[in-house]
C-alpha positions as CSV (number, residue, x, y, z in Angstrom):
1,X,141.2,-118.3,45.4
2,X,141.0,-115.0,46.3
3,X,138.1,-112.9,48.4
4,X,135.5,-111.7,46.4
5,X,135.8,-108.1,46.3
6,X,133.1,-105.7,47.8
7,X,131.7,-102.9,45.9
8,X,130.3,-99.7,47.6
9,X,127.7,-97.2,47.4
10,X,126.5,-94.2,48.8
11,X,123.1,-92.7,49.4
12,X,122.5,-89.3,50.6
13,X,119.8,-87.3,52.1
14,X,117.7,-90.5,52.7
15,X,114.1,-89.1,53.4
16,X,113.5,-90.4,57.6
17,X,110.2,-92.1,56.5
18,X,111.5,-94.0,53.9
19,X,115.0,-95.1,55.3
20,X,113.1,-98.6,56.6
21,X,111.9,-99.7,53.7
22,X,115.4,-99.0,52.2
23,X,117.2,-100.8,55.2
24,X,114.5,-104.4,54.2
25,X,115.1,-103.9,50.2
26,X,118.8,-103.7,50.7
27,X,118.8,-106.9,53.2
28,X,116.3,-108.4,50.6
29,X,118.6,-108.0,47.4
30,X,122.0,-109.4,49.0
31,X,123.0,-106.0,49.9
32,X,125.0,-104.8,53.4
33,X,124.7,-101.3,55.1
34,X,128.2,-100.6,55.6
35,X,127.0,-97.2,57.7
36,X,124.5,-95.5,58.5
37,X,125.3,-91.7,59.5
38,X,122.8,-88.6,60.8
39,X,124.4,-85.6,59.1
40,X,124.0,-81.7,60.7
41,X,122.8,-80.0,57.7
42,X,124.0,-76.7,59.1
43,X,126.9,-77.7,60.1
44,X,129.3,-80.1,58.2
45,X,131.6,-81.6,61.8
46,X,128.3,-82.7,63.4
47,X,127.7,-86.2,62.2
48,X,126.4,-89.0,63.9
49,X,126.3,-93.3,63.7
50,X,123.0,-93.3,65.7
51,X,120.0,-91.4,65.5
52,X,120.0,-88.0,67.3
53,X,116.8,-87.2,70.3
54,X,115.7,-84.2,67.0
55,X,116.7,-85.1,63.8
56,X,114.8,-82.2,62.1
57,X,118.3,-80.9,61.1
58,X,119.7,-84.2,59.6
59,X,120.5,-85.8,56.9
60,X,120.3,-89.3,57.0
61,X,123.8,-90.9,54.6
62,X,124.0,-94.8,54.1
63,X,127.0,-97.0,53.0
64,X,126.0,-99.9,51.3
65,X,128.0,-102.7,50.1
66,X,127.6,-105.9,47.5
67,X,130.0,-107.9,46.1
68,X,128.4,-107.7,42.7
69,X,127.7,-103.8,41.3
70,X,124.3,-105.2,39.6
71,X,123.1,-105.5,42.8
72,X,124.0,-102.1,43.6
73,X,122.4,-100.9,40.6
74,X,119.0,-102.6,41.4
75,X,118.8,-101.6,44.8
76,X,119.3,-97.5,43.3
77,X,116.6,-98.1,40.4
78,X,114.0,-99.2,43.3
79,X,115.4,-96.4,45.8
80,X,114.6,-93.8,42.7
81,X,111.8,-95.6,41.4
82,X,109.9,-95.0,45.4
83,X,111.1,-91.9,45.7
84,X,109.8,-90.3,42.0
85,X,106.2,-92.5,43.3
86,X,106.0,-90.7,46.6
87,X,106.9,-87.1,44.6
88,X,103.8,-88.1,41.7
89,X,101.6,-88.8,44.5
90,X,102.7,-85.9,46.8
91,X,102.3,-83.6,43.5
92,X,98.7,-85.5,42.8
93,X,97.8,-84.7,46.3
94,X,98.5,-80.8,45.2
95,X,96.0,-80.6,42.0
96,X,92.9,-78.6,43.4
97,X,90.0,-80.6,42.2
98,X,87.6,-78.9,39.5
99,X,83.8,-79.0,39.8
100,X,81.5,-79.4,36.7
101,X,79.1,-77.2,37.2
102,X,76.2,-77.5,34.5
C-alpha cells in the first residue's frame, strides 16, 4: 500500500490574538501546522519562522496539512465562522446606544 497523501492549506493574515485558538482547533481536528511564518507587511524579503521582538508590522501565514481535504474544509469553516463572530461583536461594540427619553 501506498502513503496516504497529505493535503495542504494556507492561511494568511492570521489576526495575533486569534492564532492560538487556531493552533488548538487544528491539533483538535487531525490537522498539522506545516509552518508557521511572521510576514513584513512593508516589505515582501523579510519573513520569519519565529516570532519577531515587534510584530506590529507582520503578518502572521500558516501551512497546514491533513491527509483528508474534509478536514481542511472544517478547520476553514470554524477559522471564518470566529473570525465573522469577533467582526459582529467588534461592529456591536460600535452601535452608540439610544436613550428613550419620555
Amino acid at each position: 500500500m501506498g502513503k496516504l497523501q497529505e493535503r495542504y492549506l494556507e492561511f494568511k493574515n492570521i489576526n495575533r490574538d486569534v492564532i492560538d485558538w487556531f493552533e488548538d482547533v487544528a491539533e483538535e481536528n487531525n490537522c498539522h501546522i506545516e509552518k508557521k511564518e511572521w510576514k513584513s507587511k512593508y516589505n515582501s524579503y523579510v519573513t520569519y519562522d519565529y516570532e519577531p521582538f515587534c510584530s506590529d508590522g507582520f503578518e502572521i501565514n500558516v501551512l497546514v496539512s491533513a491527509v483528508d481535504i474534509s478536514y481542511l474544509n472544517f478547520l476553514k469553516y470554524l477559522y471564518n465562522e470566529k473570525v465573522n463572530t469577533i467582526d459582529f461583536l467588534n461592529a456591536c461594540m460600535k452601535i452608540p446606544t439610544i436613550r428613550n427619553y419620555i
